[in-house]
C-alpha positions as CSV (number, residue, x, y, z in Angstrom):
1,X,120.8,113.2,87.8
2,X,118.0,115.8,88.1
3,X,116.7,117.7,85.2
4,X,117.7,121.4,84.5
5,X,115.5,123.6,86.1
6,X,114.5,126.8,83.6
7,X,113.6,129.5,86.5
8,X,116.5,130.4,89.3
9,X,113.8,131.9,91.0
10,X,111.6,129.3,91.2
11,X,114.6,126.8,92.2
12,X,115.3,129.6,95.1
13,X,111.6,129.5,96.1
14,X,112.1,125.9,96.5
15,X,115.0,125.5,98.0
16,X,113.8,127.5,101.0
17,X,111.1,125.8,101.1
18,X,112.0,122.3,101.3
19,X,114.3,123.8,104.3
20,X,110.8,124.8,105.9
21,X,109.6,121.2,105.1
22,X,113.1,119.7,106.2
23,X,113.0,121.2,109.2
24,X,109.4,120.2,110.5
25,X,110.4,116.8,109.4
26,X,113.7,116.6,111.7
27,X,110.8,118.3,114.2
28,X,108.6,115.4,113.7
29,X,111.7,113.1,114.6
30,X,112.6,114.6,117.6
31,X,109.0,114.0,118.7
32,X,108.8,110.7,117.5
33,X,112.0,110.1,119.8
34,X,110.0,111.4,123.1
35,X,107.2,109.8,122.3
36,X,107.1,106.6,120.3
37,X,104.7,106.2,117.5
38,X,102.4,109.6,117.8
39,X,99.8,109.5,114.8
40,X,100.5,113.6,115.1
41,X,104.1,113.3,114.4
42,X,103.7,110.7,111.5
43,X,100.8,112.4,110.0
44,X,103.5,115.6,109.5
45,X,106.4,113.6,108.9
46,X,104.7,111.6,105.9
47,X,102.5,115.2,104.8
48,X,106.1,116.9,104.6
49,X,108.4,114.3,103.0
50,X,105.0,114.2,100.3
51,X,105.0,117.7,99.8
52,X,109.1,117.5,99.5
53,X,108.9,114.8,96.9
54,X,106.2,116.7,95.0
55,X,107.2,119.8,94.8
56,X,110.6,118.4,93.2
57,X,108.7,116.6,91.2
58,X,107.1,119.7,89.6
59,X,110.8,121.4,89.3
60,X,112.0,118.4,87.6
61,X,114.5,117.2,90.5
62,X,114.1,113.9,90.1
63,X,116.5,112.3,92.5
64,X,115.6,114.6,95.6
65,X,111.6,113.7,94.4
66,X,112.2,110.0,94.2
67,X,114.1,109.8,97.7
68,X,111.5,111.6,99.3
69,X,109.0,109.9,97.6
70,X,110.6,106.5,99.2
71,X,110.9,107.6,102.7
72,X,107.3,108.6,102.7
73,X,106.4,105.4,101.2
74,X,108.3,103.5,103.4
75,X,107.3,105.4,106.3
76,X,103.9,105.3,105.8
77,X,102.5,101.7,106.6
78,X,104.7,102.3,109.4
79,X,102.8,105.3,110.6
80,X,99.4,103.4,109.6
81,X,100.0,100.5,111.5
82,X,101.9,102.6,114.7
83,X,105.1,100.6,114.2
84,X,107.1,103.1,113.9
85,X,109.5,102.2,116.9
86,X,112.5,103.6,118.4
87,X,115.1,101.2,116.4
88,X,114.3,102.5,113.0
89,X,114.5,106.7,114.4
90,X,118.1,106.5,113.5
91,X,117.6,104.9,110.5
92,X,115.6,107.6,109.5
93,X,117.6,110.3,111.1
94,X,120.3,109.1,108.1
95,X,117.8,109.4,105.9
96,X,116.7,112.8,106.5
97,X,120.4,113.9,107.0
98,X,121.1,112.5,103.5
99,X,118.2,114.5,102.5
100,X,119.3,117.6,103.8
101,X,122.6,117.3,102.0
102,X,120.9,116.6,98.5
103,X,119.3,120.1,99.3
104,X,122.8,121.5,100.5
105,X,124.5,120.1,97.4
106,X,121.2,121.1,94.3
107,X,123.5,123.3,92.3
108,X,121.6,126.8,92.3
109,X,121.9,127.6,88.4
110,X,121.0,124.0,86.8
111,X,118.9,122.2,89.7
112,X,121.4,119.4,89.5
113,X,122.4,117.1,91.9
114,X,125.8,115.5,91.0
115,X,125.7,112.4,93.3
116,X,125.4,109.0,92.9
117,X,122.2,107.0,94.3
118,X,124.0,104.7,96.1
119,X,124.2,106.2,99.7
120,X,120.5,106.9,98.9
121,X,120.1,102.8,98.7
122,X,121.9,102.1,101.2
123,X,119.9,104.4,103.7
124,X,116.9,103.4,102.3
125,X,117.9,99.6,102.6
126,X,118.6,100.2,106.3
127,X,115.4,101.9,107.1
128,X,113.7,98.9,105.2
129,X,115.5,96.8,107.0
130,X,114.6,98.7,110.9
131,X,110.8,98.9,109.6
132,X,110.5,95.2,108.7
133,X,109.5,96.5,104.8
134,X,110.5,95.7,101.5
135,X,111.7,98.4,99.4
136,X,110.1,99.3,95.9
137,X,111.0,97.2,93.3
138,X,113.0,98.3,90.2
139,X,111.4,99.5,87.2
140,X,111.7,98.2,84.2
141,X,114.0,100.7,82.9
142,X,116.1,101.1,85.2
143,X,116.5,97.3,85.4
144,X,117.6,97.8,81.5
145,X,120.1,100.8,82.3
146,X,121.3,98.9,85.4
147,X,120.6,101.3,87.9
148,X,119.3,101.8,91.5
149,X,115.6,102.6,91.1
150,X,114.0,105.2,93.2
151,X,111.1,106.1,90.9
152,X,107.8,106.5,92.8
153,X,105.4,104.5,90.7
154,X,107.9,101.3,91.0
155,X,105.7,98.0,91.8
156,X,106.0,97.2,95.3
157,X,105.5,94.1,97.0
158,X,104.2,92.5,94.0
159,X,101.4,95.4,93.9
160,X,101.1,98.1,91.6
161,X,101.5,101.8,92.4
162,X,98.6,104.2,91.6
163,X,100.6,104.8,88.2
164,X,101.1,101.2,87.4
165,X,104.0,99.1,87.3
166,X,105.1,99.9,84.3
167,X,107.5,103.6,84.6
168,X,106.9,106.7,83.0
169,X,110.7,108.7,82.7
């Protein structure tokens, strides 16, 4: 679950816009869909879902942060290595539908999202799955608490994030 967020009006600032950022991410899509694998389209897709994930991040809404956070890592390499192909688009059209909902569903007083992570795994495990990629590994906590990790500094691959593999909570 997401953290409390302090400020109403700083939730409400966010909320609008990560429905700017949503929205030139479904964009992105759509062009992605015309025209397979153009670097222009990835660039703002992966800049948008970053700026998503970190902005929640700040506000302390740690599920919508960590599921954007995944997407964009997922979707990077992807991007990098233009192999971003028209079998994972719906994949990813779950994924940012999902997302939207998260947004739909942040309740406006406490910043909480009161859902479960496992539609969030699922998608993700799909969009792995359509872009040949492994998803991030759990962290050691969550392994402990028996949960479904989504934490951006997770190892992946058997590499270390920028943070290390070890997670901060």
């Amino acid at each position: 679950m997401d953290s409390s967020v302090s400020n109403f009006d700083t939730l409400q600032d966010f909320l609008l816009d990560a429905q700017v950022l949503l929205t030139q991410s479904q964009e992105c899509l759509q062009h992605l869909e015309l025209i397979s694998n153009d670097p222009d389209a990835c660039q703002c897709l992966n800049s948008t879902l970053q700026t998503l994930a970190r902005r929640a991040s700040a506000l302390g809404l740690l599920e919508v942060a960590h599921y954007a956070s995944v997407l964009h890592r997922l979707l990077a390499p992807a991007c990098k290595q233009r192999s971003l192909d028209q079998t994972a688009l719906p994949a990813l059209n779950a994924c940012l539908t999902l997302l939207a909902w998260q947004l739909e569903l942040l309740d406006v007083r406490t910043g909480r999202l009161a859902l479960d992570s496992c539609e969030q795994v699922t998608l993700l495990s799909e969009l792995a799955v359509a872009l040949n990629q492994p998803l991030p590994q759990t962290c050691a906590s969550c392994n402990e608490n028996a949960s479904n990790c989504l934490h951006p500094s997770a190892t992946v691959q058997g590499r270390s994030s920028a943070n290390g593999p070890v997670q901060r909570h």
